[in-house]
DOKEGU-959476 format. One record per residue: y, z, x of N, C-alpha, C, CB in turn; residue in one letter. Coordinates in pm, whole numbers, padded with zeros to 5 digits, always signed. Each point is the difference from the previous one (the first is absolute). Glycine has a CB too. Layout:
DOKEGU-959476
YZXYZXYZXYZXa ...
//
This chain:
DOKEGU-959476
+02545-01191+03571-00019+00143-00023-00147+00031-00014+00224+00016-00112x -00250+00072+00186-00140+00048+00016-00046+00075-00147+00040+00037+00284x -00125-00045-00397-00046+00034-00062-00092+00144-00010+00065-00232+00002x +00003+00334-00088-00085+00125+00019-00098-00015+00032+00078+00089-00117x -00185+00011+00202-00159+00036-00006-00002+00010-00135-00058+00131+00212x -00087-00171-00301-00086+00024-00121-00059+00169+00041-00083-00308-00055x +00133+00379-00037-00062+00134-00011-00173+00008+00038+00202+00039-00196x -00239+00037+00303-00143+00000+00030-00125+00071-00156+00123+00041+00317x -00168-00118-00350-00107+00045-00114-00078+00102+00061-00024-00222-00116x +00091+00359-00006-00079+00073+00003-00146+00074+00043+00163-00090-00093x -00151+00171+00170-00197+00006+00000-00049+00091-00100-00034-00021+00256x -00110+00004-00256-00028+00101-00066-00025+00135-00043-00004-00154+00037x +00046+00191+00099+00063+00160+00017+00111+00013-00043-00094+00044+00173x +00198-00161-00148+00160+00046-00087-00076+00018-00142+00236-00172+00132x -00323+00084-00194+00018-00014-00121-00057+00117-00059+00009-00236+00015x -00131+00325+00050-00035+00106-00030+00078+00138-00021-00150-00134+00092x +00236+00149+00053+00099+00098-00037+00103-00041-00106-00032+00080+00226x +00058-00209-00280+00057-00006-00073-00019+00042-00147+00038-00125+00171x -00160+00070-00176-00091+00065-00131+00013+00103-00021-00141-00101+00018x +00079+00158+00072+00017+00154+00007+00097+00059-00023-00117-00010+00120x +00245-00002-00103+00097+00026-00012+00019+00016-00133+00044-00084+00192x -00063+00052-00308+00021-00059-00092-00020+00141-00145-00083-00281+00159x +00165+00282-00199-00030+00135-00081+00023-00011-00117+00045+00126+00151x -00122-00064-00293-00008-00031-00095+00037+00150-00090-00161-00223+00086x +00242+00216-00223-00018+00112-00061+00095+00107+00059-00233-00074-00053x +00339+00072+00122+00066+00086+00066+00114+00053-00147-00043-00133+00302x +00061+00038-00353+00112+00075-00137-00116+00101-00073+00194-00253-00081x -00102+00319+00006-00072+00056-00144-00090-00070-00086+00183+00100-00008x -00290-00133-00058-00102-00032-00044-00007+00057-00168-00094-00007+00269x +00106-00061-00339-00013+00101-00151-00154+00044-00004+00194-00146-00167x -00191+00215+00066-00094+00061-00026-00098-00009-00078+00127+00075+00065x -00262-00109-00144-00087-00071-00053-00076+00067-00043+00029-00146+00101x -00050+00224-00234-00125+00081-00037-00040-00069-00093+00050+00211+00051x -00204-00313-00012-00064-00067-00108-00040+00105-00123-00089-00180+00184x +00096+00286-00194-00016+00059-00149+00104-00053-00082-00094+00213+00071x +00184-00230-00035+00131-00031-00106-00050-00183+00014+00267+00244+00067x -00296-00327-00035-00015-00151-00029-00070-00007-00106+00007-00076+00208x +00064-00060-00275-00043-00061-00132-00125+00003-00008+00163-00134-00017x -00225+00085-00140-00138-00049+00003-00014-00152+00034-00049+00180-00169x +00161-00261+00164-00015-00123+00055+00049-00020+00101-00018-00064-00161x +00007-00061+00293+00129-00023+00090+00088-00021-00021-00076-00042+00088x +00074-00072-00203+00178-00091-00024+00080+00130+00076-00001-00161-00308x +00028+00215+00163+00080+00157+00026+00066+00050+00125-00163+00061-00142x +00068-00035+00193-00001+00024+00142+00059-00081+00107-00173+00088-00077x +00142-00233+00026+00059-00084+00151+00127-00008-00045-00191-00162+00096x +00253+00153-00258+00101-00033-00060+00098+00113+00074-00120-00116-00235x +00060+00247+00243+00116+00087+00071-00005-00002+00175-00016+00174-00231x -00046-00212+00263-00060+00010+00165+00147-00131+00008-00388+00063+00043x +00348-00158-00116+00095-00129+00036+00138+00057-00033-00172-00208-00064x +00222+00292-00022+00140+00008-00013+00046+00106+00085-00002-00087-00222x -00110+00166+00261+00053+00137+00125+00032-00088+00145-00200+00236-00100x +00063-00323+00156+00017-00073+00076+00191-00111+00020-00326+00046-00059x +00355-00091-00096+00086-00036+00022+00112+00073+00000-00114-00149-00048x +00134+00290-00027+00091+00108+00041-00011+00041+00123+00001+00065-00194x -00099-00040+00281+00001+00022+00112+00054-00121+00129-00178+00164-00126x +00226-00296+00073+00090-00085+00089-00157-00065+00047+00283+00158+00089x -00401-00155-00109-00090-00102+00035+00021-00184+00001-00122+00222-00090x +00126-00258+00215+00020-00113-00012-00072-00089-00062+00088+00061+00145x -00068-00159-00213-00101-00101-00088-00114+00106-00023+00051-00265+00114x -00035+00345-00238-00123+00041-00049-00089-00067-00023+00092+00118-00062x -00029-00247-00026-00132-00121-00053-00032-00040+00083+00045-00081-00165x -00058+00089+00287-00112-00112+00121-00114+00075+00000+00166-00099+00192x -00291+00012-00226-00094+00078-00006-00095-00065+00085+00055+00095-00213x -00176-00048+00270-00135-00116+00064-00068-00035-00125-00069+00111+00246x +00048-00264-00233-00155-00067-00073-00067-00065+00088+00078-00046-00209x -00215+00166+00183-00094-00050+00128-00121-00082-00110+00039+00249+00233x -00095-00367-00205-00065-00088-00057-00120-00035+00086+00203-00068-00117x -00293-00005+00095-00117-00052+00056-00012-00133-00008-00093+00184-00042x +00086-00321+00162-00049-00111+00013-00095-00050-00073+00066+00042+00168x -00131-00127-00143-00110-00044+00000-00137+00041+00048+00161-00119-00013x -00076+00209+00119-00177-00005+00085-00016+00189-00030+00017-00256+00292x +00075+00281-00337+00020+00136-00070+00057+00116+00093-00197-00067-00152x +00328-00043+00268+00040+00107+00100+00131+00031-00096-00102-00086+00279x +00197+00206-00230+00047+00048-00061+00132-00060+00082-00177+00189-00108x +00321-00189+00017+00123-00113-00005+00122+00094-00048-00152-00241-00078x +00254+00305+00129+00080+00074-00068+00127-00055+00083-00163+00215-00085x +00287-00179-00009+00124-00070-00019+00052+00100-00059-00045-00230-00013x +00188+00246+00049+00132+00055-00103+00046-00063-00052+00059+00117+00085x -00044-00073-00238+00083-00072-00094+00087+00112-00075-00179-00201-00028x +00224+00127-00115+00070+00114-00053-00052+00060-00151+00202-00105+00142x -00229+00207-00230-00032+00017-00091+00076-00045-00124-00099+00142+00139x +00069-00205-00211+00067-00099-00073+00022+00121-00172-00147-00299+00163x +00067+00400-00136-00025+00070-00174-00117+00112+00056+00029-00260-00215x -00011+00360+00129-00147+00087-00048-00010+00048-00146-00007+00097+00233x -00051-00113-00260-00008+00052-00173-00131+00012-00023+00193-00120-00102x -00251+00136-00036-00145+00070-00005-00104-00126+00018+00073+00216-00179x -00048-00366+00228-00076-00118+00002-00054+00068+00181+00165-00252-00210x -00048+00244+00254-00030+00031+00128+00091-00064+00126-00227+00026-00115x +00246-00009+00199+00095-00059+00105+00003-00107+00028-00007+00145+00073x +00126-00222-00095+00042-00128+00028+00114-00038+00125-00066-00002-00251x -00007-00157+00255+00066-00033+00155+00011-00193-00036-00160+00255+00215x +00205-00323-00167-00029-00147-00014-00012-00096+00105+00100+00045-00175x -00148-00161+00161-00003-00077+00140-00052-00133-00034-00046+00205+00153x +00042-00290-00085-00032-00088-00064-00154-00017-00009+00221-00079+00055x -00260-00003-00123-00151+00044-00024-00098-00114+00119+00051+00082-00323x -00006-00152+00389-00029-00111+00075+00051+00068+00145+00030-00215-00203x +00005+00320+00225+00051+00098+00162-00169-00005+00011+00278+00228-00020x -00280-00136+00136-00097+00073+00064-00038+00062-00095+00067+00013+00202x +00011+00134-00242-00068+00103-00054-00036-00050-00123+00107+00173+00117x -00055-00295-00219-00014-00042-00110-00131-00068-00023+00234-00001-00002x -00296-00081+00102-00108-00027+00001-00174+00073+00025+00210-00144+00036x -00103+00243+00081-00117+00139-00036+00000+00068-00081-00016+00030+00151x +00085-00008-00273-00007+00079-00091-00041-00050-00118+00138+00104+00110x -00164-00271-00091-00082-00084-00116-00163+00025+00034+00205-00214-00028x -00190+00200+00165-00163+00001+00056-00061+00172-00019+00057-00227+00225x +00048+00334-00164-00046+00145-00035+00101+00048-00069-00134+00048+00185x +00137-00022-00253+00105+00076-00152-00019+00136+00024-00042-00170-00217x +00073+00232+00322-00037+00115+00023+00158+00030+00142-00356-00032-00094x +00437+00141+00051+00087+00029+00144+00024+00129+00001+00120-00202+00018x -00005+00224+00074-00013+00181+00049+00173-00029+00045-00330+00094+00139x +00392-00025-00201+00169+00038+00029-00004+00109+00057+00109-00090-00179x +00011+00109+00278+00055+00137+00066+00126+00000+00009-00169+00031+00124x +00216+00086-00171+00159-00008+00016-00009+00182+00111+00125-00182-00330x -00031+00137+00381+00044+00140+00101+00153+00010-00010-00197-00028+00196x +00222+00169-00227+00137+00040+00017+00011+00093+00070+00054-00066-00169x +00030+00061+00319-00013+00095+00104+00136+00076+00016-00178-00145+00116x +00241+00120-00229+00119+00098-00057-00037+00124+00022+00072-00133-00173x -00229+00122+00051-00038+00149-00078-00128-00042+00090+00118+00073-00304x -00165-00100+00375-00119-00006+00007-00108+00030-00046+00099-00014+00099x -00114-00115-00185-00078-00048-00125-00054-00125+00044+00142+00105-00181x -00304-00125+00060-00044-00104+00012-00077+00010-00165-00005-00026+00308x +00034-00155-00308-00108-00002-00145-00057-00135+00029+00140+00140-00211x -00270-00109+00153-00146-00128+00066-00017-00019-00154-00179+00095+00271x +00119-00228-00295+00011-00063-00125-00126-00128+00041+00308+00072-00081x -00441+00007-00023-00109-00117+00002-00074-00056-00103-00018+00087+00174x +00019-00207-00214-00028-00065-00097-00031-00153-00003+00118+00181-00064x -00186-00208-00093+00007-00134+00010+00158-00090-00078-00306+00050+00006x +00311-00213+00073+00109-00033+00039+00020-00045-00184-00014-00073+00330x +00109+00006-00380-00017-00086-00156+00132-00096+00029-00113+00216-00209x +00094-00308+00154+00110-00085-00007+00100+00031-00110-00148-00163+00096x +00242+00169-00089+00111+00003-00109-00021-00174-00091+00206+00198+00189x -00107-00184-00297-00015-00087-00064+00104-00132+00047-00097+00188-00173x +00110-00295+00162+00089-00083+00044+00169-00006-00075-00247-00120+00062x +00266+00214-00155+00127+00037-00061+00053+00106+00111-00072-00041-00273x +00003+00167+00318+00029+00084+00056-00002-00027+00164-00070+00118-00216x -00007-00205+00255+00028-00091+00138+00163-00059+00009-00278-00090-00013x +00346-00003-00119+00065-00049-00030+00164+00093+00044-00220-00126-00168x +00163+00251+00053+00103+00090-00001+00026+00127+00132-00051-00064-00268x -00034+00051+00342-00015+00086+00113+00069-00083+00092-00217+00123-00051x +00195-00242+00047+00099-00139+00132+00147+00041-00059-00187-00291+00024x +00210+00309-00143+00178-00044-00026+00024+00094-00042+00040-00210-00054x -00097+00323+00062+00074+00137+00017+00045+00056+00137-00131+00046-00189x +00130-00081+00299-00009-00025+00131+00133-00004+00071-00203-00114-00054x +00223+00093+00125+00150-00069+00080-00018-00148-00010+00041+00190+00198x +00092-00248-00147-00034-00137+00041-00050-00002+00148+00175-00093-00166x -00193+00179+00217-00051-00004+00171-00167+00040-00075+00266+00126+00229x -00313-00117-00297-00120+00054-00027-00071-00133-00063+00081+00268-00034x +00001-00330-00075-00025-00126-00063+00021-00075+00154+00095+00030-00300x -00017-00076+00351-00040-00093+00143-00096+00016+00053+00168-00010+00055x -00184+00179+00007-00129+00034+00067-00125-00104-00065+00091+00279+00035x -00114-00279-00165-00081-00078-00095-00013-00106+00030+00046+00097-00143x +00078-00172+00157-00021-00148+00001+00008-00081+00103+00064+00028-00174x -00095+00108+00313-00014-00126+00125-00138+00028+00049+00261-00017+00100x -00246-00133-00097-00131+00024+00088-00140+00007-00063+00154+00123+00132x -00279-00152-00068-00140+00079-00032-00048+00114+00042-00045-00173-00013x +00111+00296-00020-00005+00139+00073-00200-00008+00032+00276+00175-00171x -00266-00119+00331-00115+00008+00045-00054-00071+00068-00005+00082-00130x +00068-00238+00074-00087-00142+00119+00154+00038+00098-00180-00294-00192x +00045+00167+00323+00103-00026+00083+00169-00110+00016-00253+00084+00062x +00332-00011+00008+00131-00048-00014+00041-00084+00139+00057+00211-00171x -00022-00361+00192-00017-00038+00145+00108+00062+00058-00112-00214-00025x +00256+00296-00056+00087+00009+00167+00083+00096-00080+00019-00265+00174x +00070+00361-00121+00107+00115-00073+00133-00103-00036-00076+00258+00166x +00050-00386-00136+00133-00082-00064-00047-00057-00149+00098-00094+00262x -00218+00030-00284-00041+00006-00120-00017+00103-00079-00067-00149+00077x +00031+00279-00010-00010+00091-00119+00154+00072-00063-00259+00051+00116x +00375-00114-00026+00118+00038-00007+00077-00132-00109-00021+00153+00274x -00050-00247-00248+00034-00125-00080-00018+00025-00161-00080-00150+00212x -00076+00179-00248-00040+00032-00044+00065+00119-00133-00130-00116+00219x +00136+00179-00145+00052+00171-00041+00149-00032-00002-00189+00180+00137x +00262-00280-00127+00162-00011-00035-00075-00066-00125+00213-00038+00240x -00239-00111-00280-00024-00009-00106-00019+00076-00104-00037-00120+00111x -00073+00205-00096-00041+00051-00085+00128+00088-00071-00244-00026+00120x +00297+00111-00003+00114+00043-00076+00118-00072-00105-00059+00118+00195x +00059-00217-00111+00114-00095-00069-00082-00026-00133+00127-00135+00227x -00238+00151-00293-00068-00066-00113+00014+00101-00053-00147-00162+00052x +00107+00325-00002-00007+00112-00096+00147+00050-00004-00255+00067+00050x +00398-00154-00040+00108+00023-00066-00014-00085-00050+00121+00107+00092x -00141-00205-00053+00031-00109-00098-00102-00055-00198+00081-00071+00323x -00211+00192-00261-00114-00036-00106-00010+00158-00044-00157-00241+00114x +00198+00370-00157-00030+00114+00010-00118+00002-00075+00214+00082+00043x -00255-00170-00111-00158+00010-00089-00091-00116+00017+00110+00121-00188x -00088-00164+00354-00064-00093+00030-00147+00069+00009+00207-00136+00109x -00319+00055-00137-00157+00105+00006-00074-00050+00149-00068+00003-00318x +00022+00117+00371-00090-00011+00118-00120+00066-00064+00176+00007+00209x -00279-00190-00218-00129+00000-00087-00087+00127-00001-00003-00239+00047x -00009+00219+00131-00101+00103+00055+00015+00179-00007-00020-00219+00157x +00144+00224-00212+00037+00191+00017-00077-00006-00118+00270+00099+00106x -00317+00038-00053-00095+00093-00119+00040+00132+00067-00242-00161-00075x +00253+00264-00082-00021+00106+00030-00130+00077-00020+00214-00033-00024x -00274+00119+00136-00109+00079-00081+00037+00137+00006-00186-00154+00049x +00075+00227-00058+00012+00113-00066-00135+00071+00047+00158-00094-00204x -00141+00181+00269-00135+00100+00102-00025+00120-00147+00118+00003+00364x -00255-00009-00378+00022+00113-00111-00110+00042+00038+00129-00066-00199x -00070+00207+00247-00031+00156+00078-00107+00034-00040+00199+00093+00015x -00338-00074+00060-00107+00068-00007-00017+00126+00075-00071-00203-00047x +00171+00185+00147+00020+00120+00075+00182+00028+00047-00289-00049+00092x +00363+00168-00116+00076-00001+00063+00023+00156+00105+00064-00202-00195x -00017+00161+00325-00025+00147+00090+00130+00020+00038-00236-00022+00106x +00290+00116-00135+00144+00040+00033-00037+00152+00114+00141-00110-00292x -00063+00093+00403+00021+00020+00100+00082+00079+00062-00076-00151-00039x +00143+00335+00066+00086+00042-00012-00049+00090+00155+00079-00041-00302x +00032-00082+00399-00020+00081+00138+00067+00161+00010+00010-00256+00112x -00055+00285+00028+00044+00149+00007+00012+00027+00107-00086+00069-00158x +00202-00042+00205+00025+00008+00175-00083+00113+00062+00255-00077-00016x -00354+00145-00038-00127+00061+00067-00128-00035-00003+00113+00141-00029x -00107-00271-00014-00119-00114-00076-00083+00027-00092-00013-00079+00172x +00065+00239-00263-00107+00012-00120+00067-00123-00086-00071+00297-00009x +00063-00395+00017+00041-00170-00067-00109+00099-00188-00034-00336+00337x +00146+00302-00391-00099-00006-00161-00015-00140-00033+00099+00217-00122x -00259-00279+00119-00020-00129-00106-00046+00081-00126-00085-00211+00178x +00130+00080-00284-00028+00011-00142-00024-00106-00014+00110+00152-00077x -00266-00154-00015-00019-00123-00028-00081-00007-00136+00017-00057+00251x +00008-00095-00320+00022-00005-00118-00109-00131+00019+00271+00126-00077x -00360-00105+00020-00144-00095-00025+00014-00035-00210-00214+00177+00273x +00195-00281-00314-00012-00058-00068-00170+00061-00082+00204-00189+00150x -00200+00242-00274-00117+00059-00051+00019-00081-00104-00037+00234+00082x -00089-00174-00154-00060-00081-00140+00095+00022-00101-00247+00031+00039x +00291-00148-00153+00045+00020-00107+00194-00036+00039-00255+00198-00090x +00280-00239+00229+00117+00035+00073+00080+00089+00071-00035-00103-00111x -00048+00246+00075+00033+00109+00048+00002-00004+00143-00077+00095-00192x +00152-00025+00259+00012+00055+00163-00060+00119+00032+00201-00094+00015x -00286+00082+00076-00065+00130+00069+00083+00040+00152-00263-00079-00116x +00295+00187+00151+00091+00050+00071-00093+00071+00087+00197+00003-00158x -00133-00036+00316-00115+00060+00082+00111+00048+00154-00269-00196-00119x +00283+00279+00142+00043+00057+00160-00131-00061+00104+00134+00274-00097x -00038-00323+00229-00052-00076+00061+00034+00076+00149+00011-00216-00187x -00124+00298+00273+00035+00002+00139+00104-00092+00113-00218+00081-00075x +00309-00078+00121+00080-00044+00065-00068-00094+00124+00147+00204-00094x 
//
């Protein structure tokens, strides 16, 4: 039996009209008058996150952490938000990954979360802190057991020789995190981004987009500033 043709790859004119094609903001959009926002963010993201999740937003908590190398190029990844409270936004990983080692060398990152429910955005910039090794502890086994496995395979970040070892691998691990539910994976740490800047983001299907943004002042106070689109 003669085997289908392989679909011809795209050119880059399909891919343009495709782009193009592409449309954003067509539902209803709530509505955003920074006179009524808090004097702090928490506040603010605390309701953005529960409208977002009344509004059927998928995985609200996936957020970007964009980080810096060594040579000081810039490194971003999705993960998930682990907490926010007045320390500042938390996420975990192991501290021996990629991003874990740039964030020993620059203690400095930048989160983005987008919800295109409401079309919304909130930017989050600060320096990075390590959590303590109790709260590393308790952040792993508060988790799933697919979350505790995630943990315990593997050296997240180095290289892996083949998708049968990393499948080898990743059964174990599961079989240990039923079998160990408080087994410890050394390397998880949680940290904690605490906000020097946060910019919340409220699109507008005629692009008057409102930013609000929340800069970190003396004494702890927040200075509040409207931001051109």
């Amino acid at each position: 039996m003669n085997e289908p043709d392989a679909p011809a790859p795209s050119s880059p004119t399909d891919f343009t009209g495709l782009l193009h094609a592409q449309r954003v903001w067509e539902s209803e959009l709530p509505s955003f008058d920074p006179a009524t926002a808090p004097d702090a963010p928490l506040p603010l993201f605390h309701a953005w996150f529960a409208e977002a999740v009344a509004a059927g937003q998928v995985e609200p908590h996936a957020m970007s952490l964009a980080t810096a190398d060594a040579d000081g190029l810039p490194d971003v990844r999705t993960l998930l938000l682990h907490g926010a409270d007045g320390r500042g936004f938390h996420f975990a990983s192991h501290a021996t990954s990629a991003k874990g080692h740039q964030i020993a060398a620059r203690p400095y990152a930048a989160l983005g979360f987008y919800w295109p429910a409401q079309g919304r955005q909130v930017r989050v910039r600060g320096p990075v802190a390590r959590c303590t090794p109790a709260e590393s502890h308790a952040d792993l086994h508060a988790r799933s057991t697919g979350a505790l496995a995630a943990a315990l395979t593997g050296a997240q970040s180095e290289a892996v020789a083949s998708v049968a070892e990393l499948h080898r691998a990743a059964d174990a691990a599961w079989e240990r995190a039923r079998a160990e539910p408080d087994a410890e994976a050394p390397t998880w740490t949680r940290y904690v981004v605490e906000p020097a800047e946060v910019e919340f983001f409220q699109g507008d299907a005629r692009r008057r987009h409102i930013r609000l943004r929340y800069r970190r002042a003396g004494g702890g106070e927040w200075a509040r500033e409207l931001l051109w689109p």
